[in-house]
C-alpha positions in Angstrom: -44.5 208.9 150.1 -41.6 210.6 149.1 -41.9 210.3 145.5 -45.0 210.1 143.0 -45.9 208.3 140.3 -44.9 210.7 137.8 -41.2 211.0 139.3 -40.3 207.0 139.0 -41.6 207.0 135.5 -39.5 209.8 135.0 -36.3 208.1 136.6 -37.3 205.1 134.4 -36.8 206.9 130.6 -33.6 208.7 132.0 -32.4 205.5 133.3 -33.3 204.2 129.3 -32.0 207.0 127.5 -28.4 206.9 129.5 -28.6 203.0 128.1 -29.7 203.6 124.8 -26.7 206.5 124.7 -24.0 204.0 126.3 -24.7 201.6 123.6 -24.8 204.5 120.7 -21.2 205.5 122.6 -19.6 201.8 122.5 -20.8 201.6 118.9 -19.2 204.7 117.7 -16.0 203.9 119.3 -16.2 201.0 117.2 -16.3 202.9 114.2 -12.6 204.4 113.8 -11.2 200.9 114.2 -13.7 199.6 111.1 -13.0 202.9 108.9 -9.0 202.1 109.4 -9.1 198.4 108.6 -11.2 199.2 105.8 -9.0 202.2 104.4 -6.1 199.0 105.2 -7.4 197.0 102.8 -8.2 199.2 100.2 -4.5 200.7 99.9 -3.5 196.9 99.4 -6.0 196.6 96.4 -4.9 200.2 95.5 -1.0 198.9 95.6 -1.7 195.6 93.8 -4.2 197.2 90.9 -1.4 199.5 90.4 1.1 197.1 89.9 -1.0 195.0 87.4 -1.2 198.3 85.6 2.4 198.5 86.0 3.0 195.1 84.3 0.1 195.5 81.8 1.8 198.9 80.6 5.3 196.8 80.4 3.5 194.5 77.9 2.0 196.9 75.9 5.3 199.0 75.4 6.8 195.5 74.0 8.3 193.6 77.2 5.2 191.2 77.3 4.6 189.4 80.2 2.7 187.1 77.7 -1.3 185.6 78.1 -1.2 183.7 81.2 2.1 184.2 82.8 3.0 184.7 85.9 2.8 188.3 87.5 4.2 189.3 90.9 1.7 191.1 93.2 2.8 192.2 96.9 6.3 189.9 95.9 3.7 186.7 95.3 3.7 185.2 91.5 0.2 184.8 90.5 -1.0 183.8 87.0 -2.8 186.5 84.9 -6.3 184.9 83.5 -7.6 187.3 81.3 -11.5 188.2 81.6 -13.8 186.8 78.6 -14.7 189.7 76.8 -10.9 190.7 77.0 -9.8 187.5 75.3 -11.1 187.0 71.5 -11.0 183.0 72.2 -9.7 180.4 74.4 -6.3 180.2 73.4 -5.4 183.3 75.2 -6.1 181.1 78.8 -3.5 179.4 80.3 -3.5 175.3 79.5 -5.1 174.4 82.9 -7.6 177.0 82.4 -8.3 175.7 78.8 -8.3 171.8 80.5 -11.2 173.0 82.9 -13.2 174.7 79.7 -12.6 171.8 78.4 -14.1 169.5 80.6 -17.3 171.5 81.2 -18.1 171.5 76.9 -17.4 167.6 77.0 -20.1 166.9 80.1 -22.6 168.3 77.4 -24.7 170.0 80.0 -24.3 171.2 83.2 -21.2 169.9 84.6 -20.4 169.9 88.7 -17.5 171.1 90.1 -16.7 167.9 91.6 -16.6 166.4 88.1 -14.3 168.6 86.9 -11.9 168.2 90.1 -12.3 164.6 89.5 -10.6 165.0 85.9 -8.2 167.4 87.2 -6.5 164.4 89.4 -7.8 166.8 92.3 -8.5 165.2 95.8 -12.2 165.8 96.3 -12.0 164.0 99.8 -9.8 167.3 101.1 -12.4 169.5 102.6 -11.8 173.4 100.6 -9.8 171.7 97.9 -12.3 172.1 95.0 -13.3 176.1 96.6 -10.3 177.4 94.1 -12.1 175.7 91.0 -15.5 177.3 91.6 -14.5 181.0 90.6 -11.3 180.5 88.3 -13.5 180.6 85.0 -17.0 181.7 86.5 -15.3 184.4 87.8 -13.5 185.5 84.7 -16.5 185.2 83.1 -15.1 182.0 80.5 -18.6 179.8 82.4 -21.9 180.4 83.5 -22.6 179.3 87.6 -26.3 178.0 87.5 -28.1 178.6 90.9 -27.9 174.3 91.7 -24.1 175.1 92.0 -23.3 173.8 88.5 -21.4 175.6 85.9 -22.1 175.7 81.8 -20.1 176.9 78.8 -21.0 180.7 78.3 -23.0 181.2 75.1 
């Protein structure tokens, strides 16, 4: 016997370790590719914060782009929906905005985001087409998203 016990078990970790360091290579040859889309995306939210900034500043200096109006970002017009506790009442949304608040306090209760699409005219049938609905007020804080998926008129 050429070899004893001890040598195979030997042969065996090496033959581990050089897999355990092949996938620890692959993985951090990975990473750069990660880190650069990462820093991509964040100098496109750095370009498009700045230029809300930009517009904000415009409006504040008297050329007001006005409560709800449309705003370019990256050359796209997108309408400015201010946040709840940046607004001192609902008149400062735009009228679709104040349509969909207005809906949810007329359910008197919970309302679901179906229900609101329905009174919107909006297709529910269309797979994705109620998504957009979900976070326009929630996410500017004007409702309240209860964990069953409904939404309710922020206190």
């Amino acid at each position: 016997m050429l070899f004893g016990r001890g040598t195979l078990s030997s042969l065996e970790k090496i033959a581990a370790r050089l897999a355990e360091l092949d996938q620890l290579a692959e993985s951090l040859a990975k990473q750069p590719a990660e880190v650069d889309a990462e820093r991509e995306e964040l100098a496109v939210a750095e370009r498009v914060l700045r230029r809300l900034y930009e517009q904000e500043a415009e409006a504040a200096a008297g050329q007001d782009v006005g409560t709800g109006q449309q705003v370019q970002v990256a050359g796209r017009s997108v309408l400015k929906v201010p946040h709840c506790s940046d607004a001192p009442d609902v008149s400062a949304l735009p009228a679709d905005y104040q349509r969909m608040l207005g809906i949810v306090k007329a359910a008197g209760g919970p309302a679901m985001v179906k229900d609101v699409g329905a009174e919107l005219g909006i297709d529910a049938s269309v797979p994705g087409r109620l998504e957009p609905l979900r976070g326009k007020l929630a996410g500017r804080g004007w409702l309240h998203k209860l964990p069953n998926g409904t939404f309710t008129v922020r206190p």
